[in-house]
mmCIF file of the N, C-alpha and C atoms, coordinates in Angstrom:
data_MODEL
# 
_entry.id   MODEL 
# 
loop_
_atom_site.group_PDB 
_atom_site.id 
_atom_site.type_symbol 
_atom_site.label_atom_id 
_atom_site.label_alt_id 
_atom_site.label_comp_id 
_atom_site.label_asym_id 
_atom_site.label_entity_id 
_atom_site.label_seq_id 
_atom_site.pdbx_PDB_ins_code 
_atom_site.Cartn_x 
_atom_site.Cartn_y 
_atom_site.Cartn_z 
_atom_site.occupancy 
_atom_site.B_iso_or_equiv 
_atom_site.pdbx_formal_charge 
_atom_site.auth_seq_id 
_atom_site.auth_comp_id 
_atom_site.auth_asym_id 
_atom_site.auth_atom_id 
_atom_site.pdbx_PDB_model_num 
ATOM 1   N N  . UNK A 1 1  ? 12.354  -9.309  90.781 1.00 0.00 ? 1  UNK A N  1 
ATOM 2   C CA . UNK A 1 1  ? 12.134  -8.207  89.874 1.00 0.00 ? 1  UNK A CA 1 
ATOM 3   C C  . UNK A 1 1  ? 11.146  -7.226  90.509 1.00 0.00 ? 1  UNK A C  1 
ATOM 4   N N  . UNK A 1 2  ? 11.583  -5.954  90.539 1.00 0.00 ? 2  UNK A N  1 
ATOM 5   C CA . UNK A 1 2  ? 10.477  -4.978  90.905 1.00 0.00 ? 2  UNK A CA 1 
ATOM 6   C C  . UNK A 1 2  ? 9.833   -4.444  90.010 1.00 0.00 ? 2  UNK A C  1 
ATOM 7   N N  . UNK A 1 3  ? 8.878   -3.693  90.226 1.00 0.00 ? 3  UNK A N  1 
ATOM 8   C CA . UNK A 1 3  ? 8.392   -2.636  88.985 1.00 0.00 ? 3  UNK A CA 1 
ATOM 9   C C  . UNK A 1 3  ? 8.429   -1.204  89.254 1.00 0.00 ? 3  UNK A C  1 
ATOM 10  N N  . UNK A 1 4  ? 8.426   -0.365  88.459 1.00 0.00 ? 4  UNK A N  1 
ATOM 11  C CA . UNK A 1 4  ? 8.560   1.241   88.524 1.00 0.00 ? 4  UNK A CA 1 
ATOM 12  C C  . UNK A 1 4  ? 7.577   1.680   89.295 1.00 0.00 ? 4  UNK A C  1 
ATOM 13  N N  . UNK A 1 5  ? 7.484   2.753   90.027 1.00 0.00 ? 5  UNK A N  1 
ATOM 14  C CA . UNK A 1 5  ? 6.238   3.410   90.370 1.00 0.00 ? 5  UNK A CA 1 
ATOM 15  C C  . UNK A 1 5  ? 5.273   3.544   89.190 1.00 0.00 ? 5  UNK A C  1 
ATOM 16  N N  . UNK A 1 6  ? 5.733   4.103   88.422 1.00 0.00 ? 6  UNK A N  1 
ATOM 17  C CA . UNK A 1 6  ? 5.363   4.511   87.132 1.00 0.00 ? 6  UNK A CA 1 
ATOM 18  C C  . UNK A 1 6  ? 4.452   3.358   86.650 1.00 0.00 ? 6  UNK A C  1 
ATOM 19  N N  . UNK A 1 7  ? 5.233   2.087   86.424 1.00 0.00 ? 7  UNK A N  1 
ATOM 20  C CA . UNK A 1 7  ? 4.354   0.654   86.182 1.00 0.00 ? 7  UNK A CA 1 
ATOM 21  C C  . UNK A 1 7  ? 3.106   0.608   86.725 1.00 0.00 ? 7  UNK A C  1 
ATOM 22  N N  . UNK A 1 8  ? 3.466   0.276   88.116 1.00 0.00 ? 8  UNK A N  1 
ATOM 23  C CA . UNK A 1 8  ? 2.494   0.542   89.371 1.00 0.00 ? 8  UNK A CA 1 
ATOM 24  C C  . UNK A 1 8  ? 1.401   1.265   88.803 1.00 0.00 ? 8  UNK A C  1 
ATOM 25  N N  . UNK A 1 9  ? 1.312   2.349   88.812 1.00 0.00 ? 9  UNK A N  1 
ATOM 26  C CA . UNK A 1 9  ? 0.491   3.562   88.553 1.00 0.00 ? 9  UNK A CA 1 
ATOM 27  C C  . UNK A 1 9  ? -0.522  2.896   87.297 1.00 0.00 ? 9  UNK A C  1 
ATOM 28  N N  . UNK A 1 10 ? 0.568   2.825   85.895 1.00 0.00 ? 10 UNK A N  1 
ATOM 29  C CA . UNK A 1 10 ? -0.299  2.271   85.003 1.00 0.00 ? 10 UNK A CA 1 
ATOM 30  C C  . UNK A 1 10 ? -1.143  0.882   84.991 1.00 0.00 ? 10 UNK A C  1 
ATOM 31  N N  . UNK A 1 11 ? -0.717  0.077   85.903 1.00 0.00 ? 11 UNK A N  1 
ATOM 32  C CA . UNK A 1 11 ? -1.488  -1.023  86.518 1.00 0.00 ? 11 UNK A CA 1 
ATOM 33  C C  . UNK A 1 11 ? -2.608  -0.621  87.009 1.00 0.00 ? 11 UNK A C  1 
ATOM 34  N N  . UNK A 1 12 ? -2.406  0.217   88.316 1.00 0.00 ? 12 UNK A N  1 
ATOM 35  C CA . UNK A 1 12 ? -3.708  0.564   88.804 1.00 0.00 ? 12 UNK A CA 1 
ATOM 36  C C  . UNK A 1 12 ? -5.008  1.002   87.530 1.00 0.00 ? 12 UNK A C  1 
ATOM 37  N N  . UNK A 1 13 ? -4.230  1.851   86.418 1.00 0.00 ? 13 UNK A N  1 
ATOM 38  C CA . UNK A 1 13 ? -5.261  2.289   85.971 1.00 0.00 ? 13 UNK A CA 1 
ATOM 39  C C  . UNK A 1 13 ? -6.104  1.346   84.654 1.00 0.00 ? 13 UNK A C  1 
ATOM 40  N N  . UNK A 1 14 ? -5.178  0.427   83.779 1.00 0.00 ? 14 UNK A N  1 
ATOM 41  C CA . UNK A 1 14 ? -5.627  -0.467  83.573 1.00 0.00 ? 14 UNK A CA 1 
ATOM 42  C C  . UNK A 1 14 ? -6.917  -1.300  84.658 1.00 0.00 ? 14 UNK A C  1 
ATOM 43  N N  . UNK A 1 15 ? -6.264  -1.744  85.795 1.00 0.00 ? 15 UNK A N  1 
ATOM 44  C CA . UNK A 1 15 ? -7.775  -2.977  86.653 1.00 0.00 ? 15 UNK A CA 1 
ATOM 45  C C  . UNK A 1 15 ? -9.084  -1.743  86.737 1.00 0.00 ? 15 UNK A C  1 
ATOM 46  N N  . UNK A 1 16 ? -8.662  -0.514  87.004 1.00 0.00 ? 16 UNK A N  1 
ATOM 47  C CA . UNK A 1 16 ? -10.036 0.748   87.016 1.00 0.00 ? 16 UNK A CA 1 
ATOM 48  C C  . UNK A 1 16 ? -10.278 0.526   85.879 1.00 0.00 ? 16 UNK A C  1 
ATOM 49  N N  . UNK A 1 17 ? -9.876  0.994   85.191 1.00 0.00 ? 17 UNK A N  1 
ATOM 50  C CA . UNK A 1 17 ? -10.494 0.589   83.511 1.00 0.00 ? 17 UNK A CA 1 
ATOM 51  C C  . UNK A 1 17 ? -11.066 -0.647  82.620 1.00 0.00 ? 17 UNK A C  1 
ATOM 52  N N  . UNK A 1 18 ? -10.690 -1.695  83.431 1.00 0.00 ? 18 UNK A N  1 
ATOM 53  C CA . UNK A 1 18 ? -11.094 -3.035  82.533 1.00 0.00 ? 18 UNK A CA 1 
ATOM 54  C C  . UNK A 1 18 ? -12.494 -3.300  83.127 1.00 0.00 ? 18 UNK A C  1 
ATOM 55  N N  . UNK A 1 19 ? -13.137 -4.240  82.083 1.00 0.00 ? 19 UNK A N  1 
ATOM 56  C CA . UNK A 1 19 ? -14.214 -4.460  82.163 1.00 0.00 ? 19 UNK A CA 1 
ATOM 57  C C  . UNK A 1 19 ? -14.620 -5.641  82.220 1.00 0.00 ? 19 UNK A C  1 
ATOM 58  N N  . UNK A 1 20 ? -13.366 -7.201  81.603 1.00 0.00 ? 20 UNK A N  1 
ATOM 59  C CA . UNK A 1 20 ? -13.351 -8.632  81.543 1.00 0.00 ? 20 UNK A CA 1 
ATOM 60  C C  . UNK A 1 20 ? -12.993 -8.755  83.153 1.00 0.00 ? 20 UNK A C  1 
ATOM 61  N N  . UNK A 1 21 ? -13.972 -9.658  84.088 1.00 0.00 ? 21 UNK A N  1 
ATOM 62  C CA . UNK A 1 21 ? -13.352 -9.900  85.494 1.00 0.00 ? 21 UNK A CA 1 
ATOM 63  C C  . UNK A 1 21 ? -12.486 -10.551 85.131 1.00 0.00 ? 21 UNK A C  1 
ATOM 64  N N  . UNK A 1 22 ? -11.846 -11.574 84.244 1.00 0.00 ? 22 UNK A N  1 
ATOM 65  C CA . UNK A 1 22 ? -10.320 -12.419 84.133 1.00 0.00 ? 22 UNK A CA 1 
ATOM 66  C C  . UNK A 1 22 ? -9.173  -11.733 84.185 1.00 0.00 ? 22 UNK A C  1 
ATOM 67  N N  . UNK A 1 23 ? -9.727  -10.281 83.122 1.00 0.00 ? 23 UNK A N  1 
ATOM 68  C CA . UNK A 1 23 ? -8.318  -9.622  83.122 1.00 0.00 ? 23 UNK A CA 1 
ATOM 69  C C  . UNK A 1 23 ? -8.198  -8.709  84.862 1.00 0.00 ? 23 UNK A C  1 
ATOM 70  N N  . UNK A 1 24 ? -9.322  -8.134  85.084 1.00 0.00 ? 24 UNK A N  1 
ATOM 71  C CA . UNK A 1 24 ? -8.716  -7.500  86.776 1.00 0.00 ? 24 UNK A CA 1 
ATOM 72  C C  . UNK A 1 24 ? -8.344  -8.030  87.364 1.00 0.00 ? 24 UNK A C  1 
ATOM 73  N N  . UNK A 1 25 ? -8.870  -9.961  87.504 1.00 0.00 ? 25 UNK A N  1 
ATOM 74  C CA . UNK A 1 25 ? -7.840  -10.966 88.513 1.00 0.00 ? 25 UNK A CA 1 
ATOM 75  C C  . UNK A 1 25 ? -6.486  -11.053 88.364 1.00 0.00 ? 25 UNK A C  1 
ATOM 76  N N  . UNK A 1 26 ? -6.044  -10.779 87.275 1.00 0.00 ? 26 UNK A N  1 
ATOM 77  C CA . UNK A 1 26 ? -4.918  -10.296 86.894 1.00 0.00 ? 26 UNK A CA 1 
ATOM 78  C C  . UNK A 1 26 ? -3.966  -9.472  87.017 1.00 0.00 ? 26 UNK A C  1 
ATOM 79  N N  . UNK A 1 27 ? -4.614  -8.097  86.676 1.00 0.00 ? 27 UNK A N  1 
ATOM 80  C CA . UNK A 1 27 ? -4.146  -7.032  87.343 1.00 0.00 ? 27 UNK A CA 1 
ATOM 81  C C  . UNK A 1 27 ? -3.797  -7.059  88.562 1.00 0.00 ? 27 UNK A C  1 
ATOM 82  N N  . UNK A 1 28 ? -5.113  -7.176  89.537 1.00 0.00 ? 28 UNK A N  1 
ATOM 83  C CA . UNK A 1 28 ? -4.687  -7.474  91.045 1.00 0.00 ? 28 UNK A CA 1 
ATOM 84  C C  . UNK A 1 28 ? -3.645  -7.916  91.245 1.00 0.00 ? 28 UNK A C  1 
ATOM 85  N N  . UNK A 1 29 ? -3.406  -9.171  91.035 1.00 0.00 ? 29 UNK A N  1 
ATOM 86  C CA . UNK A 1 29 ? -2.695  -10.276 91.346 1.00 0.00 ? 29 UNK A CA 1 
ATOM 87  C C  . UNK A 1 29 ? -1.243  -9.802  90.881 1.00 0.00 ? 29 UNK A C  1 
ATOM 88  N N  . UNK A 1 30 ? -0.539  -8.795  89.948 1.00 0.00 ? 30 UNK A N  1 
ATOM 89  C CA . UNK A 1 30 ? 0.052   -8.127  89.262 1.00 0.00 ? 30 UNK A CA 1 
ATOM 90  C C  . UNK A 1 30 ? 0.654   -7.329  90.467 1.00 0.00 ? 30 UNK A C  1 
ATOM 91  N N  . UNK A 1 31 ? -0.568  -6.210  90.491 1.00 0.00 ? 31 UNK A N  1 
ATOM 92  C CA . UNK A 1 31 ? -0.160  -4.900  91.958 1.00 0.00 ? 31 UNK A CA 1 
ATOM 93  C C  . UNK A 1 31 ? 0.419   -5.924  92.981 1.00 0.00 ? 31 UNK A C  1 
ATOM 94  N N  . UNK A 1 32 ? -0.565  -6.991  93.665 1.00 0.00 ? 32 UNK A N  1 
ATOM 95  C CA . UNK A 1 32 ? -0.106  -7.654  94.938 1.00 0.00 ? 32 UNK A CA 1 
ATOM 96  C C  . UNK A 1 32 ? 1.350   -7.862  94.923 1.00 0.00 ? 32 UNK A C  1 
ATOM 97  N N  . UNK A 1 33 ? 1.647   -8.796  93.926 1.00 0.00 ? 33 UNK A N  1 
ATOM 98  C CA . UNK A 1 33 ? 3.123   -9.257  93.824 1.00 0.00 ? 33 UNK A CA 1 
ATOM 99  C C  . UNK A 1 33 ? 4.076   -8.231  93.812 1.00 0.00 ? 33 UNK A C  1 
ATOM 100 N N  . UNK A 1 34 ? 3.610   -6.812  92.986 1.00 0.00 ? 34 UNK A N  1 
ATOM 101 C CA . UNK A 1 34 ? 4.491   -5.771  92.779 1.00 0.00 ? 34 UNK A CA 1 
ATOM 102 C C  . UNK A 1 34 ? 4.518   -5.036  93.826 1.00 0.00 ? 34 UNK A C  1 
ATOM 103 N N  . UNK A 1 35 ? 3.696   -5.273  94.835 1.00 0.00 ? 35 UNK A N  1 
ATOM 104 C CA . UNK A 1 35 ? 3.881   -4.264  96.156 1.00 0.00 ? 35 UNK A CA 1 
ATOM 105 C C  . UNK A 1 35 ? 4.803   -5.001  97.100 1.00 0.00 ? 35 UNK A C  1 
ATOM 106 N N  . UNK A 1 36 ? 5.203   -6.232  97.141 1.00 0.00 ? 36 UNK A N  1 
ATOM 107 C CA . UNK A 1 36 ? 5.976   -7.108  98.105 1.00 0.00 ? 36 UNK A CA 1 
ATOM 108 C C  . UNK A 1 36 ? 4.931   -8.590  98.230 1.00 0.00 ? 36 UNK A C  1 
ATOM 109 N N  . UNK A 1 37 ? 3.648   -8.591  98.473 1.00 0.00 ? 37 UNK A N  1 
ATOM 110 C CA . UNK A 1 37 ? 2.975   -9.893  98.630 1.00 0.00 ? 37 UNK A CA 1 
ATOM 111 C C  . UNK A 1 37 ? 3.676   -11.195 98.077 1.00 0.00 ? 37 UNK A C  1 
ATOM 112 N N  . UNK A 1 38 ? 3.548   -11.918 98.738 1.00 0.00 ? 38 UNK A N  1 
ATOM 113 C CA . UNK A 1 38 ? 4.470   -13.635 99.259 1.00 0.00 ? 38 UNK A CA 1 
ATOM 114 C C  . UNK A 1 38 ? 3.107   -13.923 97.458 1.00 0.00 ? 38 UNK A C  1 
ATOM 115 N N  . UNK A 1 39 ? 3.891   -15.055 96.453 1.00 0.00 ? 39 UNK A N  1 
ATOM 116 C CA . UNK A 1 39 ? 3.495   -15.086 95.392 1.00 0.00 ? 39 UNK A CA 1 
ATOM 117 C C  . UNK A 1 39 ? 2.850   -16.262 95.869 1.00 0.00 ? 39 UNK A C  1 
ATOM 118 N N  . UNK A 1 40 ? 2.901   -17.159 97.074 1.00 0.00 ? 40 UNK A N  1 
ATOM 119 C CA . UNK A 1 40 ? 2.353   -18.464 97.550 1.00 0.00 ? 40 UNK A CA 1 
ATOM 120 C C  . UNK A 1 40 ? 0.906   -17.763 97.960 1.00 0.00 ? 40 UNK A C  1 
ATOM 121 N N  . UNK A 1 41 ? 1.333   -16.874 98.695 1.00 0.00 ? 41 UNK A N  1 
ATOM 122 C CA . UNK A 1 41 ? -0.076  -16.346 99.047 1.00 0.00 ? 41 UNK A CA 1 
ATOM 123 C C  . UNK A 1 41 ? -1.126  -15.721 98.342 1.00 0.00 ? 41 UNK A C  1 
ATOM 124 N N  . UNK A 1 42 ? -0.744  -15.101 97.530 1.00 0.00 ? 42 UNK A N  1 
ATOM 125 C CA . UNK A 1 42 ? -2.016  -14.370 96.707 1.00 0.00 ? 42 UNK A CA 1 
ATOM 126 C C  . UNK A 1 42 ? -1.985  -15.641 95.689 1.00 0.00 ? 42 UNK A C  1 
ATOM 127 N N  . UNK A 1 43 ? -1.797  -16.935 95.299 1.00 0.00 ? 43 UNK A N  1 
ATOM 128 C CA . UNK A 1 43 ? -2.000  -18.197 94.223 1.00 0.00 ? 43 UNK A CA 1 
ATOM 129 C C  . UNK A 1 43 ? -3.252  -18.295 95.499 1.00 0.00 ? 43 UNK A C  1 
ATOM 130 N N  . UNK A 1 44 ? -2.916  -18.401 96.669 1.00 0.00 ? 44 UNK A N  1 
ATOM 131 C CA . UNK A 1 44 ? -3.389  -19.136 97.716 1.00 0.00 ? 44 UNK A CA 1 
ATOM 132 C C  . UNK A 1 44 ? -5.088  -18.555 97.744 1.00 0.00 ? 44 UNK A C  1 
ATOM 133 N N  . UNK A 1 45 ? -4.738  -17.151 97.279 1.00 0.00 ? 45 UNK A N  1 
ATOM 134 C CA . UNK A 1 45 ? -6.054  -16.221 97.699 1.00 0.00 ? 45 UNK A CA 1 
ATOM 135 C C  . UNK A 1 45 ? -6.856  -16.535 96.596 1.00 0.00 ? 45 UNK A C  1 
ATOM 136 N N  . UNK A 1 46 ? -6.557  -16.067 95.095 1.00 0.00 ? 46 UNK A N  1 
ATOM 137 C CA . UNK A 1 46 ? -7.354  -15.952 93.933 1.00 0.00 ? 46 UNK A CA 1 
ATOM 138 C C  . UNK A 1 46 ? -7.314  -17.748 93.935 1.00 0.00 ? 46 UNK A C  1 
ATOM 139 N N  . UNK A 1 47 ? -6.911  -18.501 94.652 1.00 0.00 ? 47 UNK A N  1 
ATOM 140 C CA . UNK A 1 47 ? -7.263  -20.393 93.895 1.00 0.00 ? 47 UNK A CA 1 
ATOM 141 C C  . UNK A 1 47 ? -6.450  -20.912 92.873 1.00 0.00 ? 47 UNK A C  1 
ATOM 142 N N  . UNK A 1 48 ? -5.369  -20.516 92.644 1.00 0.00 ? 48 UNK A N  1 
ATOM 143 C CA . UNK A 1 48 ? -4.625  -21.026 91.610 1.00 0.00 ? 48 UNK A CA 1 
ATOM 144 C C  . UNK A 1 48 ? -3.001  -21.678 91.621 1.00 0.00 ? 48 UNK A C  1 
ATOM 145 N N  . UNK A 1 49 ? -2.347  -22.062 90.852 1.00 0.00 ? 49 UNK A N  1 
ATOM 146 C CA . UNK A 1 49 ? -1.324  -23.032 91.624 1.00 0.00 ? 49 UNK A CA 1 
ATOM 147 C C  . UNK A 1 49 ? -0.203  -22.008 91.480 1.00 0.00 ? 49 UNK A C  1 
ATOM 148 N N  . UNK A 1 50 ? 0.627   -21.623 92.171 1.00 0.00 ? 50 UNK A N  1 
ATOM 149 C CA . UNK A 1 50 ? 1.743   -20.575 92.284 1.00 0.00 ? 50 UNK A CA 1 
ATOM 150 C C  . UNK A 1 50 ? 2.254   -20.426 90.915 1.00 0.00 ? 50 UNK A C  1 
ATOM 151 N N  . UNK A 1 51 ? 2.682   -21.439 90.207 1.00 0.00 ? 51 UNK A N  1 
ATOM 152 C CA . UNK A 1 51 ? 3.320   -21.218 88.787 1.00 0.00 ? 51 UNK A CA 1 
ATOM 153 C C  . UNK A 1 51 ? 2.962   -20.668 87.989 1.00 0.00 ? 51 UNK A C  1 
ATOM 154 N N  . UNK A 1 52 ? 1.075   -20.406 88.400 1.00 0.00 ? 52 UNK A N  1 
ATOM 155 C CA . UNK A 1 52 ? 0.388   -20.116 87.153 1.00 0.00 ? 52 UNK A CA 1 
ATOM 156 C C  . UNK A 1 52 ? 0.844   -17.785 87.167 1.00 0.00 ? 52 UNK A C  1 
ATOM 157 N N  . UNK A 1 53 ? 1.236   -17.812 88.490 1.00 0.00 ? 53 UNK A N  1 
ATOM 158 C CA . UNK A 1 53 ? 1.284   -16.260 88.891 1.00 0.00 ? 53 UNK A CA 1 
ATOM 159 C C  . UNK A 1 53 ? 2.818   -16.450 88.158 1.00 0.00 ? 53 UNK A C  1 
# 
């Protein structure tokens, strides 16, 4: 599944805007996957088990 530019965009501005660090690990982790990033790898980066992304 991809996402829109458009998505994209509103992602970025949501993680600028949030203020809970849980929810920007999120976000991030959101953009990464939506730009192409391997979903093994960014579980791998933020510490968490692939399923949970």
């Amino acid at each position: 599944m991809t996402m829109l530019e458009s998505d994209v965009d509103i992602l970025g501005g949501l993680y600028k805007n949030c203020k809970n660090q849980k929810e920007k690990i999120r976000y991030e982790t959101l953009y990464a996957v939506s730009k192409g990033k391997d979903v093994r790898t960014v579980a791998d980066i933020i510490a968490v088990e692939e399923s949970t992304i």
